[in-house]
C-alpha positions as a Python dict, from the first residue, in 0.01 Angstrom:
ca = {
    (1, 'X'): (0, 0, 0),
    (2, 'X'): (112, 339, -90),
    (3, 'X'): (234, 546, 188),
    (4, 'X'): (211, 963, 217),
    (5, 'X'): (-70, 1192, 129),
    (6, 'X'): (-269, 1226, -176),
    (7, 'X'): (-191, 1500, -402),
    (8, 'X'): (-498, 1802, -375),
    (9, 'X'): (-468, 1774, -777),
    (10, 'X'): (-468, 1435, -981),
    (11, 'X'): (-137, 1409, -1192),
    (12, 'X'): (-148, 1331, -1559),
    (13, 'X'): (91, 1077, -1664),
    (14, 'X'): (152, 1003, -2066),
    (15, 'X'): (278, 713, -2242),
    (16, 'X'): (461, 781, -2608),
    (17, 'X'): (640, 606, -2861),
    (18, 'X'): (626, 509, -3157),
    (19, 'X'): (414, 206, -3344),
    (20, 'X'): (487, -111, -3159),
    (21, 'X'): (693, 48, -2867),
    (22, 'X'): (451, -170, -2598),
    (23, 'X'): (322, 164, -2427),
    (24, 'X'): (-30, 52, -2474),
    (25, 'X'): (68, -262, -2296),
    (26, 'X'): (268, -78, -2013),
    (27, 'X'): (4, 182, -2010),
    (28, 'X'): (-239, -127, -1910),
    (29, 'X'): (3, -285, -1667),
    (30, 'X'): (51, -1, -1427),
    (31, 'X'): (-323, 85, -1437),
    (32, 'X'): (-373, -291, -1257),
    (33, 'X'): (-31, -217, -999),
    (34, 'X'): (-140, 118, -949),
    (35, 'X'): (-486, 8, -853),
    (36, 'X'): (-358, -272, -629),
    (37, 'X'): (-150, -33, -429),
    (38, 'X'): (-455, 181, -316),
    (39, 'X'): (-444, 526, -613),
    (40, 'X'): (-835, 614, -810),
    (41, 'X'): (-663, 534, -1149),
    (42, 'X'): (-817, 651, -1482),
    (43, 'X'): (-728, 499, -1842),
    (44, 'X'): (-776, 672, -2113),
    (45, 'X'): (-602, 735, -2477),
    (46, 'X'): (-562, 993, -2729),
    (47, 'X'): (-700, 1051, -3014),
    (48, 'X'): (-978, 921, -2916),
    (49, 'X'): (-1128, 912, -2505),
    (50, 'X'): (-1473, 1040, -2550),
    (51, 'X'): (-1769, 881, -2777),
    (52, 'X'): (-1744, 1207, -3011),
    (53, 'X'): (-1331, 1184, -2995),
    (54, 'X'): (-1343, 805, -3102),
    (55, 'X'): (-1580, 902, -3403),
    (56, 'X'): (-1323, 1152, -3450),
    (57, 'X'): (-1042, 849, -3453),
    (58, 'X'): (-1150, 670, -3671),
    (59, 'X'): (-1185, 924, -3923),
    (60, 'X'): (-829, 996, -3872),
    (61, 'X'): (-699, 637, -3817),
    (62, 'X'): (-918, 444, -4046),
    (63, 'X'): (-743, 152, -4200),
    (64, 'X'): (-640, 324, -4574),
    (65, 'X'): (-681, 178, -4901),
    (66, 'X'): (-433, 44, -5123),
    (67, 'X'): (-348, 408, -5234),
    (68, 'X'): (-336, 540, -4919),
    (69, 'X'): (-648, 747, -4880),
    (70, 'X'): (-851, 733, -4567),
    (71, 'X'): (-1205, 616, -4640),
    (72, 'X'): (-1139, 559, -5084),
    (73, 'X'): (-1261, 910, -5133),
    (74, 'X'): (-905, 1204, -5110),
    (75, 'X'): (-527, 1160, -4936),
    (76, 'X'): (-512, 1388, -4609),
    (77, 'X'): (-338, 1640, -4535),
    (78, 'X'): (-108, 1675, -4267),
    (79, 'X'): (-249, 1990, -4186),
    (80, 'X'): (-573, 1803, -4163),
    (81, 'X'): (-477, 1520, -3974),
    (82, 'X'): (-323, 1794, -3719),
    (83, 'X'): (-636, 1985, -3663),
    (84, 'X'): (-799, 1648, -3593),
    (85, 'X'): (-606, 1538, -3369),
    (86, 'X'): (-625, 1851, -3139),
    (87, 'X'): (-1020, 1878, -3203),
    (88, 'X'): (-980, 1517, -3009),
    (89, 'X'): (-786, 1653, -2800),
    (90, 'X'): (-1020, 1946, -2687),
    (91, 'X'): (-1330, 1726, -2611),
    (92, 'X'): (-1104, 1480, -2418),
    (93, 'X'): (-964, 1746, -2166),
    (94, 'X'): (-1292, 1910, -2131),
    (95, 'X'): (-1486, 1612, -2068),
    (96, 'X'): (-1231, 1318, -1918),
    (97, 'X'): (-898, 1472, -1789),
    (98, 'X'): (-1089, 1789, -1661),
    (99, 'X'): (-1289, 1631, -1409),
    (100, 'X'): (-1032, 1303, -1314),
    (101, 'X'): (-770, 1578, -1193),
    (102, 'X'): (-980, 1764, -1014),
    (103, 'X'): (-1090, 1463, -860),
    (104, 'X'): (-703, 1386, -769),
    (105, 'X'): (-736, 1086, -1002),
    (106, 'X'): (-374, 973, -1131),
    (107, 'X'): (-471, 948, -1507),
    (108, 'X'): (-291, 755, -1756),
    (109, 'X'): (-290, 881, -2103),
    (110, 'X'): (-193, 654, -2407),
    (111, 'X'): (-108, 931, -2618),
    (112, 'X'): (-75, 1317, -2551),
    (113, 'X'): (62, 1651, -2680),
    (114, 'X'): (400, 1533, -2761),
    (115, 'X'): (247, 1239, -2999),
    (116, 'X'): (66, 1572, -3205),
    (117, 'X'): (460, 1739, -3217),
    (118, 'X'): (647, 1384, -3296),
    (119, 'X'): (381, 1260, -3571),
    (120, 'X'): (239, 1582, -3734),
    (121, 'X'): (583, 1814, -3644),
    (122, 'X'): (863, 1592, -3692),
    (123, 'X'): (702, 1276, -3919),
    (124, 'X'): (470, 1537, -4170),
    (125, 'X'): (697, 1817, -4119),
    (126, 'X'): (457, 2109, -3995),
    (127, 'X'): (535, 2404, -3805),
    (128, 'X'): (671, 2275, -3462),
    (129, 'X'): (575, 2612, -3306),
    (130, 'X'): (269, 2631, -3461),
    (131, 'X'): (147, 2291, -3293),
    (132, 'X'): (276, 2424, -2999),
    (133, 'X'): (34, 2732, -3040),
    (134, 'X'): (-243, 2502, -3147),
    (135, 'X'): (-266, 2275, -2880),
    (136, 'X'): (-230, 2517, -2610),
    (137, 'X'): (-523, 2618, -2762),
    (138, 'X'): (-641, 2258, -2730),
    (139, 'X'): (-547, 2196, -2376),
    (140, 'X'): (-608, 2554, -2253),
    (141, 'X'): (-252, 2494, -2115),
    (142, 'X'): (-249, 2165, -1975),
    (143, 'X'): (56, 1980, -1995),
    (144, 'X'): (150, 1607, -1849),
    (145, 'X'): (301, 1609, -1517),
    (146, 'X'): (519, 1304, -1590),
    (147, 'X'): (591, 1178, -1929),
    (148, 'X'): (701, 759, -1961),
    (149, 'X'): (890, 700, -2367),
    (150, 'X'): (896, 340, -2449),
    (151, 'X'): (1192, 384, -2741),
    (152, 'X'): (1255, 41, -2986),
    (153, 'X'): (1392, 95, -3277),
    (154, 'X'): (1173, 124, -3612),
    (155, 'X'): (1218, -234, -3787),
    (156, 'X'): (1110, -406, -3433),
    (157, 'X'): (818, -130, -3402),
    (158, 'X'): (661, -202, -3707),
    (159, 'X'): (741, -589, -3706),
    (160, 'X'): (574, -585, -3390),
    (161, 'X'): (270, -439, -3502),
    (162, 'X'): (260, -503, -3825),
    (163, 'X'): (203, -884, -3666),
    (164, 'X'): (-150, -724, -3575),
    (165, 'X'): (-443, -744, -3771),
    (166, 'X'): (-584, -385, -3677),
    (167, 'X'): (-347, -203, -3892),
    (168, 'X'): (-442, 148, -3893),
    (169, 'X'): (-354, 444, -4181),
    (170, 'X'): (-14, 506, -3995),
    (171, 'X'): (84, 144, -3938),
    (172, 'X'): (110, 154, -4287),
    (173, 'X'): (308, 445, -4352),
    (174, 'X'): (673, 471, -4498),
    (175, 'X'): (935, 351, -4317),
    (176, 'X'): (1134, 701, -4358),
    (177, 'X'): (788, 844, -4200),
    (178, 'X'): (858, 665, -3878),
    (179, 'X'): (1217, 720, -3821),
    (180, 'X'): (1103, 1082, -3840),
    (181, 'X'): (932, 1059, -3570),
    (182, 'X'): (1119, 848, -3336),
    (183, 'X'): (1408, 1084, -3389),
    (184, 'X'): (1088, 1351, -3289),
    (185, 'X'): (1023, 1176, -2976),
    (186, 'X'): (1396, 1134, -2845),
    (187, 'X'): (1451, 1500, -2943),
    (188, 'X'): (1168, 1594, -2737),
    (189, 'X'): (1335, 1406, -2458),
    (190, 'X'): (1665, 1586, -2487),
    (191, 'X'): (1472, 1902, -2516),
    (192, 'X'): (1262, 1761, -2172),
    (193, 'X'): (1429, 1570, -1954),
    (194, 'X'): (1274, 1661, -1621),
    (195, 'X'): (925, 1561, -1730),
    (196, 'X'): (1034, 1273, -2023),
    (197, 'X'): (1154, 959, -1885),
    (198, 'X'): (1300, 737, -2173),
    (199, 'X'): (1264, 361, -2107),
    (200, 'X'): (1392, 77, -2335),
    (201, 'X'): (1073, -102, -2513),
    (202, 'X'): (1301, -362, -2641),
    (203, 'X'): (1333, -617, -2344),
    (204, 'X'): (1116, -827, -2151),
    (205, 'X'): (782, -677, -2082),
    (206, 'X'): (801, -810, -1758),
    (207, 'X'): (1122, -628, -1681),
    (208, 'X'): (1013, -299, -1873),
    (209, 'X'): (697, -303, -1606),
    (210, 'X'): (894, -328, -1292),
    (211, 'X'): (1112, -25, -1425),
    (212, 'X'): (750, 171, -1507),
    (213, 'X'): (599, 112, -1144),
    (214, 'X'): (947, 201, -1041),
    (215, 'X'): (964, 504, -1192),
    (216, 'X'): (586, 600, -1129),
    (217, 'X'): (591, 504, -781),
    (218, 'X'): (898, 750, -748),
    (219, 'X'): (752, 993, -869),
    (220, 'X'): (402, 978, -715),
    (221, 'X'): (565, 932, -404),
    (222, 'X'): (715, 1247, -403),
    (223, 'X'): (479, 1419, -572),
    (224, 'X'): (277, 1325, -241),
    (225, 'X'): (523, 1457, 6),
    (226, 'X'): (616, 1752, -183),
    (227, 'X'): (978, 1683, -226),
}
């Protein structure tokens, strides 16, 4: 059981990487330990997270066709795709990760802002500012408290998922594409190192979990105590 006192305000902790890193998985695996050692957890994902956010997704994430359209009928733009993403991202702070912090709920977040500057910035090559600008709009100026990067390298991320049957308009996506933004994410760590806690998604998931409680518990813990 957890020792110290609960934080007034929930935290928001995010989970990022690219295809096949295992966050989803990890994401999953601390909800259950974090649970079992006594914290209100909430799981939740992005895009997607509310009924009119997951309509949203699968717009964006629809599996594509054989050209690589979304839905047969016109390619998207990155700069749609972006706007998506964020209009996702607006309903879900509003009406999920509003209320759990408030609440002090720890909340767990497949999937935040720095997804929006690693896909859309780095991988489609829009204005890194500009997405900055945009989803403060988005967020109203929330920002995670705690940041978890699963990192594998591209070929094992997409042979990983690319084992799935689910494959979504991204999966598919060049190869090039998704160096660009793994090199995004790690950047963003260097950039963030505080808040962005890289953690090697190429091991044992077993042994990758006891470093994430690890590293959450850490944190939470003295998040709780103020130090």
């Amino acid at each position: 059981m957890r020792s110290g006192r609960r934080p007034k305000r929930g935290v928001l902790i995010t989970f990022e990487g690219m295809e096949g890193s295992g966050k989803t998985t990890q994401c999953h695996r601390l909800a259950k330990l974090l649970r079992e050692d006594g914290w209100r957890v909430v799981e939740t994902r992005e895009p997607g997270g509310t009924p009119l956010a997951e309509r949203i997704r699968d717009l964006l994430l629809g599996s594509p066709d054989s050209d690589g359209t979304s839905g047969g009928a016109e390619p998207m733009t990155p700069e749609c795709e972006a706007f998506l993403v964020l209009a996702c991202r607006s309903q879900h702070r509003l009406h999920i990760l509003d209320t759990a912090l408030r609440e002090g709920a720890v909340v767990l977040c497949d999937r935040f802002s720095d997804s929006t500057l690693a896909y859309q910035g780095y991988g489609r090559g829009l204005d890194l500012a500009a997405l900055r600008r945009l989803n403060r709009v988005a967020t109203r100026g929330l920002s995670p408290d705690l940041t978890l990067l699963f990192d594998v390298p591209v070929p094992i991320g997409l042979a990983r998922r690319r084992r799935e049957s689910d494959l979504n308009r991204l999966d598919r996506e060049a190869t090039r594409f998704h160096e660009r933004v793994r090199r995004g994410f790690l950047d963003l760590a260097r950039r963030h190192p505080r808040r962005i806690k890289v953690l090697d998604g190429r091991g044992d998931p077993d042994r990758i979990a006891l470093d994430t409680v690890a590293a959450v518990r850490r944190f939470l813990q003295a998040r709780s105590t103020g130090s």
